[in-house]
N, C-alpha and C positions, 0 to 999 in steps of 0.2 A: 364334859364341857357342854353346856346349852347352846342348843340349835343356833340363838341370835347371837351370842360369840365369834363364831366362826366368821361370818362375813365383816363383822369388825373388824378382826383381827386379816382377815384376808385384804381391807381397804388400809386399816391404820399401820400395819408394820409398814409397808411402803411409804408409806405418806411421811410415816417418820424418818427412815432413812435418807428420802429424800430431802429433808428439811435439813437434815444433820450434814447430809454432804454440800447443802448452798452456805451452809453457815461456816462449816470449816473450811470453803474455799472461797468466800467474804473475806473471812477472820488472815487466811494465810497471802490472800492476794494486797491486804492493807487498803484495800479501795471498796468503797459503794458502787456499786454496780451501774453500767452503764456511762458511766464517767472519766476519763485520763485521769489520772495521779495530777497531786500536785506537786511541782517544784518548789522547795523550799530552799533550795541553796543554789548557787550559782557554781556554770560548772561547762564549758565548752566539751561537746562529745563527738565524734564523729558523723559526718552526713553519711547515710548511708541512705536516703531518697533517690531518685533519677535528679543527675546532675542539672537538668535541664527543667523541672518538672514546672508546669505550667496551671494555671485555676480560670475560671470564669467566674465572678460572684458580680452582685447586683450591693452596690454600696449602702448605705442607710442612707443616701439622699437620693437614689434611683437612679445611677451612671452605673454602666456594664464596665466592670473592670477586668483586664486579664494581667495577670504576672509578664506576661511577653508584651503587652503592651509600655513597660518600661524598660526597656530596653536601652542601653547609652547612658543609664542611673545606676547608682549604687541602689539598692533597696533592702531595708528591713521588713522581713515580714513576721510579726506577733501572732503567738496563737497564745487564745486566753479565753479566760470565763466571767462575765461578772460575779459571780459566786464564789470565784477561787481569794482567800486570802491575801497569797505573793501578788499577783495581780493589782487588786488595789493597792497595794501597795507599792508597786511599781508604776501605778499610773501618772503621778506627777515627778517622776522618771523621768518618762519617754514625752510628756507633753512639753519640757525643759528642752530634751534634748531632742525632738523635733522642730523647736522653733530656731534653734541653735542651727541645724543641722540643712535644713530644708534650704537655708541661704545659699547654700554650697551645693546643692543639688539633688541629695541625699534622700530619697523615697522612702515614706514609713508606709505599710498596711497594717492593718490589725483587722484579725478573723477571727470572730468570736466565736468559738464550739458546744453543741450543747448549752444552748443558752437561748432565751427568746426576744425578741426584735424588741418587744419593749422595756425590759431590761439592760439589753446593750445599750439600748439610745439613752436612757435615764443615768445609765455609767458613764458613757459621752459625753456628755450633756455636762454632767456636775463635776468630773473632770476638765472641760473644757478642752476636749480633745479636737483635732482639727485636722486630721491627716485619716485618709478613707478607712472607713470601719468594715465589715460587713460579716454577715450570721451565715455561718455553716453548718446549720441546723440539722443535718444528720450527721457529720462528722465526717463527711467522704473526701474532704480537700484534707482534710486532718489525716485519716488513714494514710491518704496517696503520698504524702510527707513523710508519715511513719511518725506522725505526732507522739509520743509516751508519756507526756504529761504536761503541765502548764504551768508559768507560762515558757514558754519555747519561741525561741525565737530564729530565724534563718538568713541567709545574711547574702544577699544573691550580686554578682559584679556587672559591670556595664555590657558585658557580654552575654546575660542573661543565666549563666555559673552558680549553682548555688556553692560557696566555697567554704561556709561556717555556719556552723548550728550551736546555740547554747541553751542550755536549761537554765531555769530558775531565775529570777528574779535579778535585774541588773542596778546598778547605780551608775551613777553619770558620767563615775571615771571610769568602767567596765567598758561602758558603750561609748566612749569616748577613745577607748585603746583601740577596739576593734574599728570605730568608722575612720580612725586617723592611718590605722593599717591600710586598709582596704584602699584608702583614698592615696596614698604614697603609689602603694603598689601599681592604680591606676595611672600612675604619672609617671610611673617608673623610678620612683624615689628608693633606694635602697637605707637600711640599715635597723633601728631597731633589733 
């Protein structure tokens, strides 16, 4: 074997192995890298975040928001992408069923992940979304939830309780079963 082989072969076998191990663990995880899964189907799963867990984020029109600062509200909170398919297409969803719902006291957030400030606002924007947005631009309110993929949504009580979590993509009578729940249960309404 010639002398200049050798170092080839000393830099290339590596280099390929390694290529071959990011590719079959792309290929087996179903996901692009750096990015949560998308939810494509709708599906209530277990909370398994701190019951209580709390965010600071700075809104897209520059209010410091905290989770604990709605307190005495039901509140939804959205994690989403403009880039995620279900997403937009749930967005005149929640823009329905926030105008719907807000009457009655009903708190929306939405937290966009992995996503960039001008992109969410141009989603807003042509949505005509109107209930506080704001970018989680490295994903660390997302991990501390235990985000798995979008969109996801969490469903917190006037107690500040996170008590339901769902995946995927809702329509209006989904989120219309869960906020009539939630809102019974706060009045003390049995049945269902």
């Amino acid at each position: 074997m010639p002398s200049r082989a050798k170092p080839l072969l000393a830099v290339g076998i590596p280099l390929l192995l390694f290529v071959v191990v990011l590719v079959v663990g792309l290929i087996q995880s179903g996901r692009d890298g750096g990015r949560p899964g998308v939810n494509e189907t709708l599906g209530e799963v277990d909370v398994t975040t701190n019951t209580y867990a709390d965010f600071l984020v700075t809104t897209l029109d520059g209010r410091e928001l905290r989770l604990s600062d709605l307190r005495g509200s039901i509140v939804m909170v959205d994690f989403w992408s403009s880039w995620c398919p279900p997403c937009r297409a749930e967005a005149p969803v929640l823009v329905e069923a926030y105008e719907r719902w807000s009457k009655l006291g009903v708190e929306f957030v939405g937290i966009s992940i992995w996503d960039t400030e001008g992109e969410v606002r141009d989603f807003v924007n042509r949505h005509g979304i109107e209930y506080p947005n704001a970018v989680d631009d490295d994903g660390g309110i997302a991990v501390e939830f235990g985000v798995k993929g979008i969109p996801e949504k969490f469903f917190v009580n006037s107690e500040g309780e996170i008590v339901r979590k769902v995946n995927g993509p809702n329509t209006s009578q989904s989120l219309d079963e869960v906020l009539t729940q939630m809102s019974d249960e706060e009045l003390g309404i049995s049945g269902k």
